[in-house]
GUKOL-58622 format. One line per field, with one value per residue (C-alpha): residue number from 1; x, y negated, z negated. Coordinates in pm, 1 decimal. Layout:
num	NUM	...
xx	X	...
yy	Y	...
zz	Z	...
END
This chain:
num	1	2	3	4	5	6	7	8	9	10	11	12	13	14	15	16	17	18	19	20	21	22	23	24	25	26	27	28	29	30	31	32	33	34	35	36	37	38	39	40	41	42	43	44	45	46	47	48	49	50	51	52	53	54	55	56	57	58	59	60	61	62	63	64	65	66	67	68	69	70	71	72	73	74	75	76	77	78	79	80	81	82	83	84	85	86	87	88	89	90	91	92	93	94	95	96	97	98	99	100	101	102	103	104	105	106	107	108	109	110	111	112	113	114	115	116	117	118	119	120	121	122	123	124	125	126	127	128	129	130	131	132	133	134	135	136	137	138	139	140	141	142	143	144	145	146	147	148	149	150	151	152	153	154	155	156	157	158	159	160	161	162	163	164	165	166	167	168	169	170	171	172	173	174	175	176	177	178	179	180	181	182
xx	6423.0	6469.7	6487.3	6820.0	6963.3	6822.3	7003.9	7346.3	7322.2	7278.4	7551.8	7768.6	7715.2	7862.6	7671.8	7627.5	7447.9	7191.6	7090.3	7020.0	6807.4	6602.9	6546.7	6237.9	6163.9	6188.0	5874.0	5854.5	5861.1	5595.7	5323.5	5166.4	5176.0	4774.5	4750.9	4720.2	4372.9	4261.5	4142.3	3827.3	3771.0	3837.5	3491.2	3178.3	2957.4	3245.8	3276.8	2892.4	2922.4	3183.6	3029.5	2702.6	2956.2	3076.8	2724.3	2622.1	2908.1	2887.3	2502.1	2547.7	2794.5	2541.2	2286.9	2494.2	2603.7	2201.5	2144.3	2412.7	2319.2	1991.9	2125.9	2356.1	2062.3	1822.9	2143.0	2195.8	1789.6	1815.4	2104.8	1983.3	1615.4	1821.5	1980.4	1702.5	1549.8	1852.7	1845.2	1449.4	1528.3	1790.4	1552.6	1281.7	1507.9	1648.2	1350.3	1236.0	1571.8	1511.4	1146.6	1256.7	1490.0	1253.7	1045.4	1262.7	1323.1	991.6	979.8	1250.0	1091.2	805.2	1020.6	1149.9	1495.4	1575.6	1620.8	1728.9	2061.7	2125.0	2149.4	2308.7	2649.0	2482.2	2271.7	2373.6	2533.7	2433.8	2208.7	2437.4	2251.8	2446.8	2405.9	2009.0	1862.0	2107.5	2080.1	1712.0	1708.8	1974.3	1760.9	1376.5	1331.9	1264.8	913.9	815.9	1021.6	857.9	494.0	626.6	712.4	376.1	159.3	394.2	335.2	-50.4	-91.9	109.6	-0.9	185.8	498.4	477.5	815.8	635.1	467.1	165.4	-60.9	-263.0	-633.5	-932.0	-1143.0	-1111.5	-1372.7	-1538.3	-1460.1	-1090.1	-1052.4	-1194.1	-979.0	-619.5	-717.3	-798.4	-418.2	-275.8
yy	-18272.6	-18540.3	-18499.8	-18626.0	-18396.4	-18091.9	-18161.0	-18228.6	-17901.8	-17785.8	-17948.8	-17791.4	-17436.5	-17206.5	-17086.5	-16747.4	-16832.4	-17043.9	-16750.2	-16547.8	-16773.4	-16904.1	-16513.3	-16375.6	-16066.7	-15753.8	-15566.9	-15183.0	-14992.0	-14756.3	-15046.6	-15169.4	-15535.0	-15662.2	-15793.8	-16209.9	-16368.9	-16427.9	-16806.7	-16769.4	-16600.5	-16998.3	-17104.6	-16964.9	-16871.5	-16643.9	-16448.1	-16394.3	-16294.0	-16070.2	-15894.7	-15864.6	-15662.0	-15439.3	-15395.2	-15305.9	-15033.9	-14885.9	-14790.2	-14678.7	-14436.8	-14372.5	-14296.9	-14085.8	-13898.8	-13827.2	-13684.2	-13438.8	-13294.8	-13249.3	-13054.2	-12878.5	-12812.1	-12657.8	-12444.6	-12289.9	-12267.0	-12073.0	-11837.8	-11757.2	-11646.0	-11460.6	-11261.8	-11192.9	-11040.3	-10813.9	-10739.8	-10665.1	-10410.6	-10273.5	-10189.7	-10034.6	-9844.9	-9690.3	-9582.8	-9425.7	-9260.5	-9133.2	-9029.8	-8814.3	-8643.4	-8561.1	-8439.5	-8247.0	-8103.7	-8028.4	-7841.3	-7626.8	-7538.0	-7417.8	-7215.5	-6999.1	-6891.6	-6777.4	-7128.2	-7235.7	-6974.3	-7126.1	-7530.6	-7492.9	-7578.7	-7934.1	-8004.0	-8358.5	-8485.2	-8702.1	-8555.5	-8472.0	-8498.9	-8288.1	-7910.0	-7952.2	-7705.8	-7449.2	-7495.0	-7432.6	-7167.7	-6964.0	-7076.6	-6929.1	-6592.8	-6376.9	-6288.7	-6678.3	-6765.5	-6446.5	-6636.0	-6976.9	-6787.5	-6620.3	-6901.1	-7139.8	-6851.4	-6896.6	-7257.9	-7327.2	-6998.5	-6843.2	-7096.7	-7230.3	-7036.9	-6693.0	-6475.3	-6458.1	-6691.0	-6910.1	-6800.4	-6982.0	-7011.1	-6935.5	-6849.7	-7152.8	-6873.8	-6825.0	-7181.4	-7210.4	-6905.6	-7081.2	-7463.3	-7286.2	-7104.2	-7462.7
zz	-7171.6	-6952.6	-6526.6	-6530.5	-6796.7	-6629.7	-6298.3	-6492.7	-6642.5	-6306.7	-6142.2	-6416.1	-6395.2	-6137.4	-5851.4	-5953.3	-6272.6	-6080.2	-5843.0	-6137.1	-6328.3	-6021.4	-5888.3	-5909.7	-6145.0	-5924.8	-5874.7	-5959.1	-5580.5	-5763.7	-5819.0	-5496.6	-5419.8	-5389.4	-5031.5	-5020.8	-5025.0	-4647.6	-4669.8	-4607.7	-4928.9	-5059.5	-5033.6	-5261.6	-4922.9	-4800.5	-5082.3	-5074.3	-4734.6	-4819.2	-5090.3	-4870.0	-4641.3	-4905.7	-5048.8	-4697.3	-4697.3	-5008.0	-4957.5	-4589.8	-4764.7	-5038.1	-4784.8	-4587.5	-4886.7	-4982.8	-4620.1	-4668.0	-5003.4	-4870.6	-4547.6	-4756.9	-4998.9	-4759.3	-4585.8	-4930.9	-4952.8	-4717.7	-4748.1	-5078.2	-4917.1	-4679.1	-4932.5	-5149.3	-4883.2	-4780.1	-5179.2	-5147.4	-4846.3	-5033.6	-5320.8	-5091.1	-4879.0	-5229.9	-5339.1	-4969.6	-5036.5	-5376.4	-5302.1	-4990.9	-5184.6	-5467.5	-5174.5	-5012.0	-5387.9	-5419.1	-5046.8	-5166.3	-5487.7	-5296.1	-5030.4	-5294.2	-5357.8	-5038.1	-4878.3	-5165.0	-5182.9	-4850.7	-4928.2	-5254.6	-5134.7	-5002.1	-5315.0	-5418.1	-5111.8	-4890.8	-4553.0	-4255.1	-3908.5	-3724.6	-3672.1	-3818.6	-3637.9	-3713.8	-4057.5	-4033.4	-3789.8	-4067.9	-4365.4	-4267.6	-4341.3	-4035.5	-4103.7	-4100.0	-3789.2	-3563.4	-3695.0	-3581.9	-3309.2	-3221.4	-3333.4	-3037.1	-2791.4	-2892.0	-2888.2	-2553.6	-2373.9	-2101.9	-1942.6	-1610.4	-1507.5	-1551.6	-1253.0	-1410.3	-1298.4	-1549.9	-1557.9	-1424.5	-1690.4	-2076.0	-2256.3	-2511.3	-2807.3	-2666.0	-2686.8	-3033.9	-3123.1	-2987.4	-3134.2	-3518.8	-3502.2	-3376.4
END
């Protein structure tokens, strides 16, 4: 077609018609619109330089990236030595526990049945620290707390509070004597 028949087509149609051929095609709102080329992007040495800029960037970010898996590397290094050892402690310190309680076992064995008869109510729980001493004191049999008894009186002598007063000398057999009972 001709120039000249274009524009008397034109010139015959209404108004409306020729806004809605000549409009553009709408763009979707959900598709983003790529920014316009800055004009200095035009030449071949610009876009060289600009793609020496984003080079720069994306290995600076590389870089950065590599310096933080290798601090985040030795931080979990190290938390997992940490724990390791806690587990290591753990292990010993259940076995100290298992082995004192086979000891202690093997203390009562050798006690006989009269401490025995006393802890039975406690046998498989865990130790209690409190009231210790009265739980010994009721558990020995008389006859071997009056010999723990005499053998302190022997080995520490006479107390300071008493009106006797200490003698001079001892005698090299006393002394022998008092350190063979101790």
């Amino acid at each position: 077609m001709r120039l000249s028949a274009l524009v008397d087509r034109l010139v015959l149609l209404p108004a409306s018609t020729i806004t809605d051929s000549l409009s553009l095609p709408h763009a979707a709102p959900s598709q983003p619109t790529a920014p316009p080329r800055a004009p200095t992007f035009t030449s071949v040495p610009s876009l060289l330089h600009t793609l020496q800029q984003e080079w720069d960037a994306t290995m600076l970010e590389c870089l950065n990236l590599r310096r933080e898996s290798a601090e985040l590397r030795q931080e979990l290094s190290h938390a997992l030595y940490k724990e390791d050892a806690a587990m290591r402690v753990l292990a010993r310190v259940s076995r100290e526990r298992d082995e004192a309680r086979e000891a202690l076992a093997s203390v009562k064995a050798t006690l006989g049945p009269a401490y025995q008869g006393a802890g039975a109510e406690a046998q498989g729980a865990d130790a209690q620290m409190e009231g210790v001493e009265e739980q010994h004191e009721a558990s020995l049999p008389a006859d071997a707390k009056k010999r723990v008894e005499q053998t302190h009186e022997t080995c520490v002598g006479p107390s300071s509070s008493s009106s006797e007063p200490a003698p001079a000398l001892v005698a090299v057999r006393q002394l022998y004597a008092i350190s063979a009972t101790c």
